[in-house]
C-alpha positions in Angstrom: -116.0 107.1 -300.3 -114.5 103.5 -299.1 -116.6 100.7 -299.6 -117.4 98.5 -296.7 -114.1 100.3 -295.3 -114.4 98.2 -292.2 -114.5 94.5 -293.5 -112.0 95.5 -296.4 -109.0 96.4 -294.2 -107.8 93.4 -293.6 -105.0 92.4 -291.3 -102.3 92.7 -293.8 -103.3 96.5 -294.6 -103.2 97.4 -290.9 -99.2 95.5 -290.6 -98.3 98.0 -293.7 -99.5 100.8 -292.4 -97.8 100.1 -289.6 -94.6 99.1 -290.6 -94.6 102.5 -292.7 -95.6 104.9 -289.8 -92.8 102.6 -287.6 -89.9 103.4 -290.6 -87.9 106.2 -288.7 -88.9 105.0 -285.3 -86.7 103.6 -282.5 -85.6 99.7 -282.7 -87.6 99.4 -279.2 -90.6 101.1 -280.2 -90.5 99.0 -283.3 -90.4 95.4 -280.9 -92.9 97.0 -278.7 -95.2 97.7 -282.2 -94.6 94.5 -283.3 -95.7 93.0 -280.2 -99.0 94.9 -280.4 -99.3 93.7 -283.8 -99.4 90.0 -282.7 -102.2 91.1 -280.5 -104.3 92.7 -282.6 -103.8 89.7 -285.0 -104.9 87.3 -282.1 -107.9 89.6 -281.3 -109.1 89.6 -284.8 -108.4 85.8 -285.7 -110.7 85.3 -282.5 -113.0 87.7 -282.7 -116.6 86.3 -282.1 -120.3 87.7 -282.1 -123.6 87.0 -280.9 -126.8 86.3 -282.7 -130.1 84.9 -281.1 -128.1 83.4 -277.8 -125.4 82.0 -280.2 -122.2 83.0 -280.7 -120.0 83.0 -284.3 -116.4 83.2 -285.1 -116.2 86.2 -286.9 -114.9 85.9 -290.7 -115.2 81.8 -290.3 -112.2 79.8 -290.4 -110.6 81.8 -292.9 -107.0 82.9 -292.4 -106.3 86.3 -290.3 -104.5 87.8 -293.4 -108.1 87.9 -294.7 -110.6 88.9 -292.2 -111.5 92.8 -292.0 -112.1 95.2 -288.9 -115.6 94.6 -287.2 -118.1 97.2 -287.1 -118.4 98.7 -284.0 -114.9 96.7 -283.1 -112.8 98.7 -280.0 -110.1 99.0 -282.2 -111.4 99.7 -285.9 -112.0 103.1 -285.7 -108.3 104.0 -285.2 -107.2 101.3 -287.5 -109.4 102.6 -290.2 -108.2 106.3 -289.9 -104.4 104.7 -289.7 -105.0 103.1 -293.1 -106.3 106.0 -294.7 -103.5 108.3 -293.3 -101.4 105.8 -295.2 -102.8 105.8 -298.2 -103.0 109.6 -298.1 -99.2 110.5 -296.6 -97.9 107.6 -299.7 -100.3 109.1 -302.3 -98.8 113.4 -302.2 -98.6 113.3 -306.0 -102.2 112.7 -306.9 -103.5 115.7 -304.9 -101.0 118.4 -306.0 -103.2 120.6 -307.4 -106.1 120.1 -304.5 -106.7 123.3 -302.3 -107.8 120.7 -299.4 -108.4 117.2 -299.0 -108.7 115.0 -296.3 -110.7 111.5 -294.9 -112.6 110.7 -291.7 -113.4 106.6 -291.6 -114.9 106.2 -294.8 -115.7 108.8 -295.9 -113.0 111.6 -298.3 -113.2 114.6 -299.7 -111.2 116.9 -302.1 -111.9 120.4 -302.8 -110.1 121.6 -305.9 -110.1 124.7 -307.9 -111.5 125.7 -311.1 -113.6 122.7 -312.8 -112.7 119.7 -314.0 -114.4 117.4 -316.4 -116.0 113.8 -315.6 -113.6 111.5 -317.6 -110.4 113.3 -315.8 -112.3 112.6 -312.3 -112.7 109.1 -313.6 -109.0 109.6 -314.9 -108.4 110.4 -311.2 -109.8 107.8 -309.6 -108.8 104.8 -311.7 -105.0 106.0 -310.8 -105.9 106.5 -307.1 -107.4 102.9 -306.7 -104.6 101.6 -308.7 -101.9 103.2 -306.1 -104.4 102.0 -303.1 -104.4 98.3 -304.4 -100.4 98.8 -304.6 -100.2 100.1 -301.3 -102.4 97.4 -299.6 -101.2 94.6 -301.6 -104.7 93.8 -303.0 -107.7 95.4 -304.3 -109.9 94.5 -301.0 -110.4 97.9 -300.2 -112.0 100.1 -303.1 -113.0 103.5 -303.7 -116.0 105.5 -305.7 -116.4 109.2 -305.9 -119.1 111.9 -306.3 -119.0 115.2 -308.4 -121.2 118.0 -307.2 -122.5 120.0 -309.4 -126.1 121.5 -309.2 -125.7 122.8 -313.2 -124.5 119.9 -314.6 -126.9 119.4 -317.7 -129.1 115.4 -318.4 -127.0 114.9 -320.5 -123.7 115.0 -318.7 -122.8 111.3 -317.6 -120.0 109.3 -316.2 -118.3 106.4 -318.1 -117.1 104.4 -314.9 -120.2 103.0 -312.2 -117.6 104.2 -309.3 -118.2 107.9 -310.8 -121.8 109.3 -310.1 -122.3 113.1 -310.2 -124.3 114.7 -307.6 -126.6 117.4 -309.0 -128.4 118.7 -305.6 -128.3 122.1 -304.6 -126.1 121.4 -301.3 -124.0 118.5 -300.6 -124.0 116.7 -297.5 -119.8 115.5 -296.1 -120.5 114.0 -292.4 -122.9 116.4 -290.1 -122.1 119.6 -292.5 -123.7 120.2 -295.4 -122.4 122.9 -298.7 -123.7 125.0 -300.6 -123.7 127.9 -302.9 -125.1 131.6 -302.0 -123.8 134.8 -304.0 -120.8 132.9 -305.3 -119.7 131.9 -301.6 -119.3 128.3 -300.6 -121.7 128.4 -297.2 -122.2 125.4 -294.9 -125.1 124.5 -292.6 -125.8 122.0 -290.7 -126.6 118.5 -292.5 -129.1 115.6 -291.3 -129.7 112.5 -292.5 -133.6 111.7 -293.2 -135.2 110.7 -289.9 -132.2 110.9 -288.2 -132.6 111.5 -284.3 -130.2 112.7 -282.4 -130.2 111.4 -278.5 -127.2 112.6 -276.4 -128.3 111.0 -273.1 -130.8 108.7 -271.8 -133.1 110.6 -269.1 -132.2 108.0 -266.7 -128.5 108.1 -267.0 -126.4 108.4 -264.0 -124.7 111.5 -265.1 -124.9 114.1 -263.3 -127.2 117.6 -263.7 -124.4 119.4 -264.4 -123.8 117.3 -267.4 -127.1 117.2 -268.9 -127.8 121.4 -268.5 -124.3 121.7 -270.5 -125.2 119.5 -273.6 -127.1 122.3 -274.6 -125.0 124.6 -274.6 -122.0 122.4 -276.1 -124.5 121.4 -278.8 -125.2 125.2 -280.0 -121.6 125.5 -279.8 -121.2 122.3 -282.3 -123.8 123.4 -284.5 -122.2 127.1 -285.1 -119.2 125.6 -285.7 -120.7 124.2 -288.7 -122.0 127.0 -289.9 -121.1 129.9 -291.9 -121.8 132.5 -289.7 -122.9 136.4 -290.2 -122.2 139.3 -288.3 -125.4 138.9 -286.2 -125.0 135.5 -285.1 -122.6 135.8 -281.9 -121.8 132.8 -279.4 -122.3 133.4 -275.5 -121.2 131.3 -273.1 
């Protein structure tokens, strides 16, 4: 998990990411990139946001080298992904033995066979953050992880705070949650405490069409997440 991944990738991250993606590319595409790149900066050196009728530069009058994505920002969701692309695509040697691994905003996850013990995860994730601060250039953006593992005894503990162990019997990663049945790994659908789920307002100018085929596209979403049996069929 990225901590505060928004307001810790900072301009600078974004222009290496960049620059790296851009490596093999054209000399025009590269000028046309670069020129987007001077607008983004611009954009997020004069970004500004509202609070009780009054508006605030965002970040203060600190330099654009330092400021972070905004929450909620047009462009920091694909920023954010870029940057972790980045750091993943630069990074090949510190997953070799992972059967799957990936990152959606914030938030990672690497499935990796057989078990290993707590100090090498904490082994694993010193050397991770130590190749993230390399490739950003500073340690602005930082990382912590969490073992599952329902069995793991009181007394097993973690010598680094970024470490925690997890010792539910499922384990939530985005809207999907894990778990164990008869030696399978199963998933079901995961939601947060409280959380509500509101596709569209009833007074919404979209048409009936569109509301009488959320529930349908919604089912459809929701058996995708789940590990399905032989007597569980989808009809359109």
């Amino acid at each position: 998990d990225a901590v505060k991944m928004y307001p810790s990738v900072k301009f600078e991250i974004i222009e290496r990411a960049v620059t790296y993606f851009l490596r093999n590319a054209f000399d025009e595409d590269k000028k046309k990139a670069k020129e987007c790149i001077e607008m983004v900066k611009f954009g997020m050196d004069n970004t500004f946001v509202t609070f009780e009728d009054k508006y605030w530069k965002y970040g203060g009058f600190i330099t654009v080298e330092e400021k972070g994505l905004t929450i909620g920002g047009f462009e920091s969701a694909f920023f954010a992904d870029l940057v972790a692309s980045y750091i993943l695509e630069t990074s090949p040697d510190l997953f070799e033995d992972s059967t799957y691994n990936g990152i959606y905003r914030d938030d990672g996850i690497d499935i990796r066979e057989g078990q290993k013990s707590v100090d090498k995860i904490c082994d694993w994730l010193e050397a991770f953050q130590d190749r993230v601060n390399e490739k950003c250039g500073s340690n602005h953006l930082q990382f912590t992880a969490e073992i599952w593992k329902p069995s793991a005894p009181a007394s097993m503990k973690s010598r680094s705070k970024s470490v925690k162990i997890n010792r539910e019997e499922s384990f939530p990663y985005l809207d999907v949650e894990m778990y164990w049945r008869a030696d399978e790994l199963k998933f079901r659908v995961h939601l947060k405490p409280n959380q509500l789920l509101k596709y569209l307002n009833r007074g919404s100018a979209h048409t009936g069409a569109c509301f009488n085929t959320i529930l349908f596209g919604v089912l459809c979403h929701l058996a995708i997440l789940t590990s399905l049996t032989s007597r569980m069929q989808i009809h359109p």
